[in-house]
C-alpha positions as CSV (number, residue, x, y, z in Angstrom):
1,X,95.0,2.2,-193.2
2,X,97.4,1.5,-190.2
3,X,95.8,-0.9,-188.1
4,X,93.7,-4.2,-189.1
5,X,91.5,-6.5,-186.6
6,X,89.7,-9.3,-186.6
7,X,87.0,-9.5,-183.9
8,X,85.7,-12.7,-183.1
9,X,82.5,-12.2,-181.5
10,X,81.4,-9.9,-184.2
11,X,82.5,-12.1,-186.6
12,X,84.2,-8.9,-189.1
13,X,87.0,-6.9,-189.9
14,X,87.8,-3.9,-188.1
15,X,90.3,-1.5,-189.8
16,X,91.5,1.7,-188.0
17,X,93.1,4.6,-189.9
18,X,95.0,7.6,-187.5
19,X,94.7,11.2,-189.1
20,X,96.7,13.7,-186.9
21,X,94.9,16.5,-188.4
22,X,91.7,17.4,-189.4
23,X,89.5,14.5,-191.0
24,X,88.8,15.5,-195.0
25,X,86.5,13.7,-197.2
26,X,89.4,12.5,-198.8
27,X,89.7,10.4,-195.8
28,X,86.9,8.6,-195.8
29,X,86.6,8.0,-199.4
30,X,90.0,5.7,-198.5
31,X,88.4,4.4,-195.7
32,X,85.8,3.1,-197.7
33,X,87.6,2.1,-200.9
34,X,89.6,0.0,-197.7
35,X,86.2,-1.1,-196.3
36,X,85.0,-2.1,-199.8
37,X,88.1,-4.1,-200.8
38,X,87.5,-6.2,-197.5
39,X,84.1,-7.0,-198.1
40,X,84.6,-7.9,-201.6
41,X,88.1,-10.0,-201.7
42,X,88.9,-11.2,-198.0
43,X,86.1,-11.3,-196.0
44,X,84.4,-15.0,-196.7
45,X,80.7,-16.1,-196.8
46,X,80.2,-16.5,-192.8
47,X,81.3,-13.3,-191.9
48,X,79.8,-9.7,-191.2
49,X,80.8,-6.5,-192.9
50,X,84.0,-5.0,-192.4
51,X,83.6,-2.0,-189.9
52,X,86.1,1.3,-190.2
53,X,86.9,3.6,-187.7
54,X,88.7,6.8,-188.0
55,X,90.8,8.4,-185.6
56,X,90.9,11.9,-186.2
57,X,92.4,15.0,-184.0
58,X,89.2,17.0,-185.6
59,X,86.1,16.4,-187.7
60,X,83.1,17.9,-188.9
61,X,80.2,16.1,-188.8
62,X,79.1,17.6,-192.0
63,X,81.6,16.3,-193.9
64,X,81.1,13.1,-192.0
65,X,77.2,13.2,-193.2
66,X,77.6,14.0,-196.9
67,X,80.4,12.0,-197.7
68,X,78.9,8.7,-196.2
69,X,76.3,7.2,-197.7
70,X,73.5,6.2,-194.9
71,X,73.9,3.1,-193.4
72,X,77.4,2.5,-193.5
73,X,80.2,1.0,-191.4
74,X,82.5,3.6,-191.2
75,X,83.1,5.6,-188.1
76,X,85.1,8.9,-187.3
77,X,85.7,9.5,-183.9
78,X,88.4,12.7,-182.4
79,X,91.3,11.4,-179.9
80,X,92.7,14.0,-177.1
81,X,96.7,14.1,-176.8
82,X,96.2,14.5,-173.1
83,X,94.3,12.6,-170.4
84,X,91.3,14.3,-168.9
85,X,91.5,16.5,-165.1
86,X,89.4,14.4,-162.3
87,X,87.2,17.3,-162.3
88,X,86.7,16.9,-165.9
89,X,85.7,12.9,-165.4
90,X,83.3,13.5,-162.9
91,X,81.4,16.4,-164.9
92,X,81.5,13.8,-167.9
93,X,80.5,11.1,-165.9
94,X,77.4,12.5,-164.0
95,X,76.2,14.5,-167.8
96,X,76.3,10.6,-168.9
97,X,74.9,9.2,-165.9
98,X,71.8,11.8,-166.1
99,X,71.4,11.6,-169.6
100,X,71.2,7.3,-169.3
101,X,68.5,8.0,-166.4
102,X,66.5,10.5,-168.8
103,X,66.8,7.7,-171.7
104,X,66.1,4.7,-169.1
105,X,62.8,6.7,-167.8
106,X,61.4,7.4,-171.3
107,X,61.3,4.0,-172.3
108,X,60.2,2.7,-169.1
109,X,56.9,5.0,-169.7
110,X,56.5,3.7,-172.9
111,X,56.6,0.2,-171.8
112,X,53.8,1.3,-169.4
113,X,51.4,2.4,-171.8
């Protein structure tokens, strides 16, 4: 584990770990050995489960699925070494804007019926 936070307004742990390689399953078997040590001896009575994030350069979400059991508060996420092109931005940013429309509609229509 490299990095350890507490967040306030969750009320929890947050515990990073940096892979610069592939993620394994290995990898989050120690992430949750770290996220299960956390919630057993240092978190206290008032606070919420400890969450872990991985940084990973890559990951399969497969391995991500079987490894983690359901429900649990470990996330892997992939970093870029490089900042994205403006062009790049605005693509990602208008795919996320219409998508957040499409999701804002369908539950607008729902609330309708």
């Amino acid at each position: 584990m490299d990095l350890v936070f507490y967040n306030r307004l969750l009320k929890c742990y947050v515990l990073i770990d940096l892979k610069i390689g592939e993620l394994t399953h290995q990898d989050l078997g120690q992430m949750q050995m770290y996220v299960s040590y956390f919630d057993r001896y240092v978190k206290t009575k008032g606070e919420n489960q400890t969450v872990g994030i991985i940084l990973c350069r890559k990951k399969h979400e497969a391995i991500v699925e079987i490894t983690l059991p359901k429900g649990t508060n470990i996330h892997a996420k992939e970093y870029q070494l490089y900042l994205p092109s403006k062009e790049e931005l605005k693509r990602k940013l208008i795919e996320w804007s219409a998508k957040n429309l499409q999701c804002s509609v369908v539950v607008r229509r729902k609330k309708t019926k």
